[in-house]
C-alpha positions as CSV (number, residue, x, y, z in Angstrom):
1,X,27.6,57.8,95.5
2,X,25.2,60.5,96.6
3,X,23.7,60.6,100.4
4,X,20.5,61.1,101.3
5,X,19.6,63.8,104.1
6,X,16.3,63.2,106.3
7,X,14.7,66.3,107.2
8,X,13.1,65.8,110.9
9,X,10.2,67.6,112.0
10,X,9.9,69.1,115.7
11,X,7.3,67.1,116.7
12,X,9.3,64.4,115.4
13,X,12.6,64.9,117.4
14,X,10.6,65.8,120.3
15,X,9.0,61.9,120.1
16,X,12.7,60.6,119.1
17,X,14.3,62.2,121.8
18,X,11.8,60.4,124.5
19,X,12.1,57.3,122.9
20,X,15.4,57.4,122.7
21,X,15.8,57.8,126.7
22,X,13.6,55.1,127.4
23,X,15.2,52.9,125.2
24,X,18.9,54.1,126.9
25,X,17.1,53.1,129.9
26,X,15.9,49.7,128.9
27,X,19.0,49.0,127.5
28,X,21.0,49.9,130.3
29,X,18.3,47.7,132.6
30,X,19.5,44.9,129.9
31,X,22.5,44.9,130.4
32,X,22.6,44.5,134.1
33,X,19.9,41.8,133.7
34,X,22.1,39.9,132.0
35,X,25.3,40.2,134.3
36,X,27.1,43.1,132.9
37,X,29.4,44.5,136.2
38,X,29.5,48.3,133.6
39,X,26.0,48.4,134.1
40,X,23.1,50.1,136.7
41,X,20.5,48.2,137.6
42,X,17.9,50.8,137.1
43,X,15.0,48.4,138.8
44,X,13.1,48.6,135.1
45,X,10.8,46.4,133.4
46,X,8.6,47.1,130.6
47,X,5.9,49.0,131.8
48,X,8.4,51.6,132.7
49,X,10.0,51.7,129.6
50,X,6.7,52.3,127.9
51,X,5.3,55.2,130.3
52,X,9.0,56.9,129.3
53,X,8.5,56.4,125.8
54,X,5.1,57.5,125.8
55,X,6.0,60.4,127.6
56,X,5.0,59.9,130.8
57,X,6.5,61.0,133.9
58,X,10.5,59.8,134.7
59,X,10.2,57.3,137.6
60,X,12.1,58.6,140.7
61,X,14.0,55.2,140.8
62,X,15.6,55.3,137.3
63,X,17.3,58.6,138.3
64,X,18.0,57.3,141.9
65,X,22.0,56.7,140.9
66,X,22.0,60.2,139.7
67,X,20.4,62.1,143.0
68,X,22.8,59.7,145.2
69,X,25.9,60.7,143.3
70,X,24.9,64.6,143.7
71,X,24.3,64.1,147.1
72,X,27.5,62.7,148.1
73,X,29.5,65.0,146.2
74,X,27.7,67.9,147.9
75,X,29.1,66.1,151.3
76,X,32.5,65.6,149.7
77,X,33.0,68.7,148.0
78,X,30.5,71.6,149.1
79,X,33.8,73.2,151.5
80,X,35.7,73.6,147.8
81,X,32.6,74.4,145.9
82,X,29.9,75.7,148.3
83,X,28.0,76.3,144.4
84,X,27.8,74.5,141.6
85,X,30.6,75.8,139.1
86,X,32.4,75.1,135.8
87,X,35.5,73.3,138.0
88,X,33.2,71.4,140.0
89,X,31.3,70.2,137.0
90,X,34.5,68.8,135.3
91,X,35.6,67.1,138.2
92,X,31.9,65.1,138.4
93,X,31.8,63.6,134.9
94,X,34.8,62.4,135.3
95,X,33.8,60.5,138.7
96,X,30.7,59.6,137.6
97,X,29.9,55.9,136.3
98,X,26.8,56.4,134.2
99,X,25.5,58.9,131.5
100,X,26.5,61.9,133.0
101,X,24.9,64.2,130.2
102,X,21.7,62.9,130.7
103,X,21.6,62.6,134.9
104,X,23.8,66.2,134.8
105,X,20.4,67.8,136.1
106,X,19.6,65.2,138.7
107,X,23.3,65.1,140.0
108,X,22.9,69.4,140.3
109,X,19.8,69.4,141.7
110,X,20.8,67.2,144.4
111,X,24.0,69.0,145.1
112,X,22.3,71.9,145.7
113,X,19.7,70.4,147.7
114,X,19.9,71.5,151.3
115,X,17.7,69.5,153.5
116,X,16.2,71.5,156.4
117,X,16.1,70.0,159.5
């Protein structure tokens, strides 16, 4: 039986991949709606989802997980890892509870973040 192969544009991909995280998101909201204890409550409803999938600017509160996580790792682990390294990076995925691929950005910029006071 012979397969078909689908040829994608890049203006194609490019909408796919925003859908795609808006629908993640909205699925993941889901899922906690509905009592899942493996789940974030990302504090979504449908407006938000559309604004994602229409490419509009990520909410601060569906990456909130993400920037807490780097935060606290920056407490627990900046005397080891004063920067953000390959060792350091291993040992966060496999800590973190959600998509770390996806929040990888949002967990390293809130490592590094260093608040002035």
């Amino acid at each position: 039986m012979a397969t078909k192969t689908t040829t994608y544009t890049a203006a194609q991909d490019s909408t796919w991949e925003r859908i795609k995280a808006a629908l993640a998101n909205d699925w993941e909201q889901t899922k906690a709606d509905f009592g899942s204890d493996s789940a974030r409550d990302m504090n979504q409803d449908v407006d938000d989802t559309i604004k994602q999938a229409m490419g509009a600017d990520d909410a601060f509160e569906n990456r909130e997980q993400a920037f807490r996580f780097g935060y606290t790792a920056q407490e627990s682990y900046r005397s080891d890892h004063p920067d953000w390294d390959d060792d350091l990076d291993a040992r966060l995925r496999g800590e973190y509870a959600g998509d770390y691929d996806a929040d990888r950005p949002y967990i390293r910029h809130a490592y590094e973040f260093r608040p002035t006071l």
